[in-house]
PDB file of N, CA, C, O and CB in Angstrom:
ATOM      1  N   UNK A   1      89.089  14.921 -27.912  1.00  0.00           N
ATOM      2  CA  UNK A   1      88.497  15.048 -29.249  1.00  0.00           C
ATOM      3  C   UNK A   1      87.242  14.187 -29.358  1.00  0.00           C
ATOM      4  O   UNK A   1      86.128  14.652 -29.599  1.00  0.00           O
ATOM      5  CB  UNK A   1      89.519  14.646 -30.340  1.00  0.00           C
ATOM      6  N   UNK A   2      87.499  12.949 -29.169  1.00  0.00           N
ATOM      7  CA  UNK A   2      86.188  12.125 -28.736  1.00  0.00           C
ATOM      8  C   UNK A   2      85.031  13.011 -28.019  1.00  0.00           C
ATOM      9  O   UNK A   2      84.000  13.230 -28.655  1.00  0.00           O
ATOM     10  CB  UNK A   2      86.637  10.921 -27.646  1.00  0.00           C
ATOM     11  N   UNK A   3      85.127  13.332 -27.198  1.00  0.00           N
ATOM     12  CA  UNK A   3      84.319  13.701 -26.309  1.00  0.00           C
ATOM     13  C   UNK A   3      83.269  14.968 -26.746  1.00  0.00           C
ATOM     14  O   UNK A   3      82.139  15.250 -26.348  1.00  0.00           O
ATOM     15  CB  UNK A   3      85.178  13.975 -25.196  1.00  0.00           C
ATOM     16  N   UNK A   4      84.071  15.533 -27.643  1.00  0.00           N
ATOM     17  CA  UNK A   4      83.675  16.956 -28.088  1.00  0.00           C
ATOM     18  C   UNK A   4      82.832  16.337 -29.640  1.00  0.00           C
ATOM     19  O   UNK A   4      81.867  16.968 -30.071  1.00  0.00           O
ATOM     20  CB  UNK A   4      85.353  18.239 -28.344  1.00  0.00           C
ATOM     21  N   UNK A   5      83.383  14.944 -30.431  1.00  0.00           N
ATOM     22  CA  UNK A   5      82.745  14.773 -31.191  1.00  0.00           C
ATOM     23  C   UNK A   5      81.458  13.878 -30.963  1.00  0.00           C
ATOM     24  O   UNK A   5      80.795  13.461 -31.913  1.00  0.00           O
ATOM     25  CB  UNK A   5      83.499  14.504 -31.950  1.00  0.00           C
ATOM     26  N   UNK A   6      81.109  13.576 -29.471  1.00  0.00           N
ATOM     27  CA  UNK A   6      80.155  12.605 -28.745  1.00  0.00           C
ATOM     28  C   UNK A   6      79.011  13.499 -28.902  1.00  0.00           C
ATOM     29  O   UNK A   6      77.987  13.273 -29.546  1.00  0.00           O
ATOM     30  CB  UNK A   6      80.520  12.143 -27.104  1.00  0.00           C
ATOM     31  N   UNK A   7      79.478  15.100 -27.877  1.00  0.00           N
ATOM     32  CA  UNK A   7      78.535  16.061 -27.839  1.00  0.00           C
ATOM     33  C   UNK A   7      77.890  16.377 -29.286  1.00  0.00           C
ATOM     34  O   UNK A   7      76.679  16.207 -29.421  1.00  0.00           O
ATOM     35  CB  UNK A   7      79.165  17.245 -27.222  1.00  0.00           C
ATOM     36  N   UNK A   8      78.558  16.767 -30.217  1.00  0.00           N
ATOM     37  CA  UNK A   8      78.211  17.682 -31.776  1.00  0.00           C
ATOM     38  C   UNK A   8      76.868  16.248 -32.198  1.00  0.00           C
ATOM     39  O   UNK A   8      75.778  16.541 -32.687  1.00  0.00           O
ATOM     40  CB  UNK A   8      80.269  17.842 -33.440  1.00  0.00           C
ATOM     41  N   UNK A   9      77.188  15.107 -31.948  1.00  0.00           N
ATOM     42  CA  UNK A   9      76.867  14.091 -32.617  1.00  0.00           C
ATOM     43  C   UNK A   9      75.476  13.943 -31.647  1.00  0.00           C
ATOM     44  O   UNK A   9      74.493  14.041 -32.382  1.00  0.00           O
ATOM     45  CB  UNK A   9      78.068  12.870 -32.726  1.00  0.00           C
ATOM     46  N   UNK A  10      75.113  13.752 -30.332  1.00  0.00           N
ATOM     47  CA  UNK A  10      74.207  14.043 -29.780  1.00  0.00           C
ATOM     48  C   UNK A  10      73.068  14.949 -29.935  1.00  0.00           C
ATOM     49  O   UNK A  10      71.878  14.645 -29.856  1.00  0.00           O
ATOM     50  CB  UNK A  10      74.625  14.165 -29.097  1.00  0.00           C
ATOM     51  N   UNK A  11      73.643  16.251 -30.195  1.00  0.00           N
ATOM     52  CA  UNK A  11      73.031  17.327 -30.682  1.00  0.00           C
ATOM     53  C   UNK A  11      72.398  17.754 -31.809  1.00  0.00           C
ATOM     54  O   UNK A  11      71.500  18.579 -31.972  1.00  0.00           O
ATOM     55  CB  UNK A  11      73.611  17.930 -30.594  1.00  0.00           C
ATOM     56  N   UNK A  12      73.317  16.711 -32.944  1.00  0.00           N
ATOM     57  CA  UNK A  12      72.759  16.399 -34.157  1.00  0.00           C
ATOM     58  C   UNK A  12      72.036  15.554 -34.480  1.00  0.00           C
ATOM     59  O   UNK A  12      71.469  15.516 -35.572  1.00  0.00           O
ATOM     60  CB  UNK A  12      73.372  16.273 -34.814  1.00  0.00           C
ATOM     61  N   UNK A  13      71.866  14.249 -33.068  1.00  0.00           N
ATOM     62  CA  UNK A  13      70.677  13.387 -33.270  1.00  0.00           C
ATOM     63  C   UNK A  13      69.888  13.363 -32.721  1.00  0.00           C
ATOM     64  O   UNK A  13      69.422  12.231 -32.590  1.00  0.00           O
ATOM     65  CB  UNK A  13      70.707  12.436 -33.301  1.00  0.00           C
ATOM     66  N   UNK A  14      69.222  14.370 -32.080  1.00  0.00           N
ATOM     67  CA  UNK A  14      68.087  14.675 -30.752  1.00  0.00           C
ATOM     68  C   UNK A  14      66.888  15.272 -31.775  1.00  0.00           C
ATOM     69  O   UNK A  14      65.739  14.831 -31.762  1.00  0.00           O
ATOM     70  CB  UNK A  14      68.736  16.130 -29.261  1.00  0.00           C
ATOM     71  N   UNK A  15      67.281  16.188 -32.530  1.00  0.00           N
ATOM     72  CA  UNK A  15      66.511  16.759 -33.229  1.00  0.00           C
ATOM     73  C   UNK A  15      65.742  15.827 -34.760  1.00  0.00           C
ATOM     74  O   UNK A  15      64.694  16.075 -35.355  1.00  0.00           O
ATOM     75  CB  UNK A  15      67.379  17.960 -33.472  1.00  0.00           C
ATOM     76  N   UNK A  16      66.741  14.771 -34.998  1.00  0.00           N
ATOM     77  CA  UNK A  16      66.230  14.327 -35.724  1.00  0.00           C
ATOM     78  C   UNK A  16      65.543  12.905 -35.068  1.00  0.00           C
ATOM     79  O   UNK A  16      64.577  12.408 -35.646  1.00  0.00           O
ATOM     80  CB  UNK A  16      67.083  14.359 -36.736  1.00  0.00           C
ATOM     81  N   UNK A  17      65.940  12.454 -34.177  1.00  0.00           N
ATOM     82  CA  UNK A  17      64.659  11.320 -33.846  1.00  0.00           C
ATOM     83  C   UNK A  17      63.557  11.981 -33.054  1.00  0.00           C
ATOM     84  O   UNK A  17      62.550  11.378 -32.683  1.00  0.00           O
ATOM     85  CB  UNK A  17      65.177   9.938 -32.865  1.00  0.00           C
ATOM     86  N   UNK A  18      63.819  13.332 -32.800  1.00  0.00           N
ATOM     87  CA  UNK A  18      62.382  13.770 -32.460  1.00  0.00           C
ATOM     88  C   UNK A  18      61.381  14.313 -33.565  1.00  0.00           C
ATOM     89  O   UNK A  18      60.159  14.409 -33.449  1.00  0.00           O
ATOM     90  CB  UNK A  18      62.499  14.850 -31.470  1.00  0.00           C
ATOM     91  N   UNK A  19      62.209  14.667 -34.732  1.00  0.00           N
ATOM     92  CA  UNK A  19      61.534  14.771 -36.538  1.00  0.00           C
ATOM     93  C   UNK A  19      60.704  13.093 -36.405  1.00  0.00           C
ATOM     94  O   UNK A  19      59.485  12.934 -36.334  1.00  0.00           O
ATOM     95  CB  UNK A  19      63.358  14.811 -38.346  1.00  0.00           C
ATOM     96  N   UNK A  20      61.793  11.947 -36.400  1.00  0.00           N
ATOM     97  CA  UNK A  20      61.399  10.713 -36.469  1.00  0.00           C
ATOM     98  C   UNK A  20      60.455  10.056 -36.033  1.00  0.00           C
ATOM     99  O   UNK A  20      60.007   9.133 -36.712  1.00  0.00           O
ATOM    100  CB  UNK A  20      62.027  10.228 -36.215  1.00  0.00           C
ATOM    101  N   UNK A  21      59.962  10.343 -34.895  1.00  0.00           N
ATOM    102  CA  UNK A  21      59.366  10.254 -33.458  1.00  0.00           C
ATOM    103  C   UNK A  21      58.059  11.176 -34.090  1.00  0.00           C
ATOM    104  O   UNK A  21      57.108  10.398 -34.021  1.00  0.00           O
ATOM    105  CB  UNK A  21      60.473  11.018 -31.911  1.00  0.00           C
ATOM    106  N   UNK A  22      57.729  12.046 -34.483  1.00  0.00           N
ATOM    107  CA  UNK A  22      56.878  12.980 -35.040  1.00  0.00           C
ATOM    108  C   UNK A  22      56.187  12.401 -36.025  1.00  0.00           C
ATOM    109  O   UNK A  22      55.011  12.058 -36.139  1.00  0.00           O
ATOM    110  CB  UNK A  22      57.493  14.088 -35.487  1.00  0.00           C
ATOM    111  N   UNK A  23      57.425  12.337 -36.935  1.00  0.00           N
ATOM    112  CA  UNK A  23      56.417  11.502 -38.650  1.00  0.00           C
ATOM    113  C   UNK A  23      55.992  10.224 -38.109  1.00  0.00           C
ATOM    114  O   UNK A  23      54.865   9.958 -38.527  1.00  0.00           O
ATOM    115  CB  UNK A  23      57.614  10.976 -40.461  1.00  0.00           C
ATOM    116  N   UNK A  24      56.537   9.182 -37.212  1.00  0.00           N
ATOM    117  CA  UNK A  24      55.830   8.092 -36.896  1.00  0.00           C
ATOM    118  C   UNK A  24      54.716   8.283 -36.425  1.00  0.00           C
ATOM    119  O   UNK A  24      53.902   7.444 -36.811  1.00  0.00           O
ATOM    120  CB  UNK A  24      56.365   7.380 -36.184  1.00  0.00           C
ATOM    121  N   UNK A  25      54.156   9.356 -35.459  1.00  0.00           N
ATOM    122  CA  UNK A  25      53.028   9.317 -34.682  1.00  0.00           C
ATOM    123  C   UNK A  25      52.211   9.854 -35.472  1.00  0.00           C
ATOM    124  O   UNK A  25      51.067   9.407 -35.394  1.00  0.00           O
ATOM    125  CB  UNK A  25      53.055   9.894 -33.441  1.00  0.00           C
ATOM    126  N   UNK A  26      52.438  10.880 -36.414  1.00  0.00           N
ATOM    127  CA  UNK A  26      51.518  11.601 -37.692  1.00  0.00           C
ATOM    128  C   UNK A  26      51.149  10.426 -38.632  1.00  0.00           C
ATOM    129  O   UNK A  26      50.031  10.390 -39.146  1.00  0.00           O
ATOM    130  CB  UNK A  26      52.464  12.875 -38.693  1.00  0.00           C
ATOM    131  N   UNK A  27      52.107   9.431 -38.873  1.00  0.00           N
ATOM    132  CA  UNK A  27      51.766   8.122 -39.857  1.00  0.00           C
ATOM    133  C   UNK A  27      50.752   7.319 -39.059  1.00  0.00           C
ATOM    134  O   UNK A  27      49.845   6.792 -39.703  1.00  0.00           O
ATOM    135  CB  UNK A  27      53.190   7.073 -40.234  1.00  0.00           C
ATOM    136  N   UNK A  28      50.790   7.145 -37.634  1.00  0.00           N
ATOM    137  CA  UNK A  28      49.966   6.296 -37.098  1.00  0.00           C
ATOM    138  C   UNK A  28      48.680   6.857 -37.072  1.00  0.00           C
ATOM    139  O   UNK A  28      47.701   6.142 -37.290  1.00  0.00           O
ATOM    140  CB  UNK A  28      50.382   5.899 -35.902  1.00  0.00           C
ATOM    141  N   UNK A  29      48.559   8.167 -36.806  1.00  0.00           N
ATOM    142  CA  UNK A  29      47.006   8.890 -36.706  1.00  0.00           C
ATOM    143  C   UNK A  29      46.327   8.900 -37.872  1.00  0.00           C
ATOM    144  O   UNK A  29      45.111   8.773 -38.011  1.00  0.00           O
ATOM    145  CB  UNK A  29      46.982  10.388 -36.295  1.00  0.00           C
ATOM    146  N   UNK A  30      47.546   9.131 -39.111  1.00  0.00           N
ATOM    147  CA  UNK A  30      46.670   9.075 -40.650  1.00  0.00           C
ATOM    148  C   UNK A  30      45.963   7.369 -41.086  1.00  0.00           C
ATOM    149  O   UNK A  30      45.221   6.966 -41.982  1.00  0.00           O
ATOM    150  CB  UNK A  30      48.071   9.554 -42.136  1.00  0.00           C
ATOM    151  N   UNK A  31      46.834   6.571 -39.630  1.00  0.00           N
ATOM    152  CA  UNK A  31      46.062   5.419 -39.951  1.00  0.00           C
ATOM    153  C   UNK A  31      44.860   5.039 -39.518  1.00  0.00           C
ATOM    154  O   UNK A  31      43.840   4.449 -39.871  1.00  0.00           O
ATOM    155  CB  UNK A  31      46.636   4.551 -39.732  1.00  0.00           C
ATOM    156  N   UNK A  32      45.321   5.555 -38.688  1.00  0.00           N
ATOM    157  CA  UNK A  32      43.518   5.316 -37.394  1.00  0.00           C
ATOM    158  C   UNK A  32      42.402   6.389 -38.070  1.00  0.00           C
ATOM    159  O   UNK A  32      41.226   6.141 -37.805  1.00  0.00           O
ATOM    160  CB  UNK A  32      43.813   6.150 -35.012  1.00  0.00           C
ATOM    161  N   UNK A  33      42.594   7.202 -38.660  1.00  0.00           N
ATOM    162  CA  UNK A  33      41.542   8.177 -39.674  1.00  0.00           C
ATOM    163  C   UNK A  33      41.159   7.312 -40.779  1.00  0.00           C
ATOM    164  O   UNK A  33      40.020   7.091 -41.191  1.00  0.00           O
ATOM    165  CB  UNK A  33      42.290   9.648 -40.400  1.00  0.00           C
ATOM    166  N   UNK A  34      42.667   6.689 -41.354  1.00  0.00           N
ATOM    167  CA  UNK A  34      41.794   5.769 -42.108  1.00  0.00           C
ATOM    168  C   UNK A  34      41.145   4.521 -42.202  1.00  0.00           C
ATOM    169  O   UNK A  34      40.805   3.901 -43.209  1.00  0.00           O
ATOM    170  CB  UNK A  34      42.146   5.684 -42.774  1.00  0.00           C
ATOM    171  N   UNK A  35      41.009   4.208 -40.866  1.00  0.00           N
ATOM    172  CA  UNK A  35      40.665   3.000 -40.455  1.00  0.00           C
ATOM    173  C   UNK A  35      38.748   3.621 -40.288  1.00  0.00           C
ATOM    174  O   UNK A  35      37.687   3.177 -40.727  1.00  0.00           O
ATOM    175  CB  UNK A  35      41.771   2.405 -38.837  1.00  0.00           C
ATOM    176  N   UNK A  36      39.086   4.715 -39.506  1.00  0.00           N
ATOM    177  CA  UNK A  36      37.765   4.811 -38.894  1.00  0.00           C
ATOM    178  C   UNK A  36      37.127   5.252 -40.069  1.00  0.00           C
ATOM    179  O   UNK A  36      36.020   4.755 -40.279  1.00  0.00           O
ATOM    180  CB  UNK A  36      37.583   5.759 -37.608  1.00  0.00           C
ATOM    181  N   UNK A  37      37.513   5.981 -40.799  1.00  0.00           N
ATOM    182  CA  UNK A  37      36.542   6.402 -42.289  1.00  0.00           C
ATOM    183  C   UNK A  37      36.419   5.399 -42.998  1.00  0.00           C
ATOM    184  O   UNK A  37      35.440   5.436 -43.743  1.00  0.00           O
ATOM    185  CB  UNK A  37      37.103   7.477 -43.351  1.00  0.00           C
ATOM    186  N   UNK A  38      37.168   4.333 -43.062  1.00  0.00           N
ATOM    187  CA  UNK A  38      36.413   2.663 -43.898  1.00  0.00           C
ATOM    188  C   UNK A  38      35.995   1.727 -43.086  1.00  0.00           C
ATOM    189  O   UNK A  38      36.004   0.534 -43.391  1.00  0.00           O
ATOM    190  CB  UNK A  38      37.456   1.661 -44.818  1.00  0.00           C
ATOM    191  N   UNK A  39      35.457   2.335 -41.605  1.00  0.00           N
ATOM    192  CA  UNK A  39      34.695   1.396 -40.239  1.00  0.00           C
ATOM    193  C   UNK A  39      33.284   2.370 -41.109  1.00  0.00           C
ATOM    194  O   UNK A  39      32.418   1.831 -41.798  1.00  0.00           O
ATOM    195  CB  UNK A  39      35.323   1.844 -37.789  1.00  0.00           C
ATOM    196  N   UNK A  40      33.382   3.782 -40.848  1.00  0.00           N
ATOM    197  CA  UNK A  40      31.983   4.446 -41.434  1.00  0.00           C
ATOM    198  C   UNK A  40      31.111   4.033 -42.194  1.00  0.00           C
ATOM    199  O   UNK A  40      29.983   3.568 -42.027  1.00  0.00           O
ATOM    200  CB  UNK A  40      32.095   5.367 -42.031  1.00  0.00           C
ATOM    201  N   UNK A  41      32.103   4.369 -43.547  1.00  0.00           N
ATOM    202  CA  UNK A  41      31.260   4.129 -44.441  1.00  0.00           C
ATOM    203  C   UNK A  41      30.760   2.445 -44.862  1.00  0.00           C
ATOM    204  O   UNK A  41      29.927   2.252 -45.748  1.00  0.00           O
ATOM    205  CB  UNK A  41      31.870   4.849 -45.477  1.00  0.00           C
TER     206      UNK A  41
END
């Protein structure tokens, strides 16, 4: 039973730290855009 609830639970967290993993790197680029647009102007 363990084993089968290891898998479901794996499967259910792959997808979301790769969501996680996503919005972090989208948060970091919206930073460096806004870094470089108040280096610009």
């Amino acid at each position: 039973m363990s084993a089968t609830m290891a898998t479901a639970d794996s499967g259910a967290v792959k997808p979301l730290q790769n969501a996680m993993k996503m919005a972090k790197d989208a948060i970091q680029l919206e930073g460096e855009n806004k870094h470089k647009v108040v280096s610009y102007t």
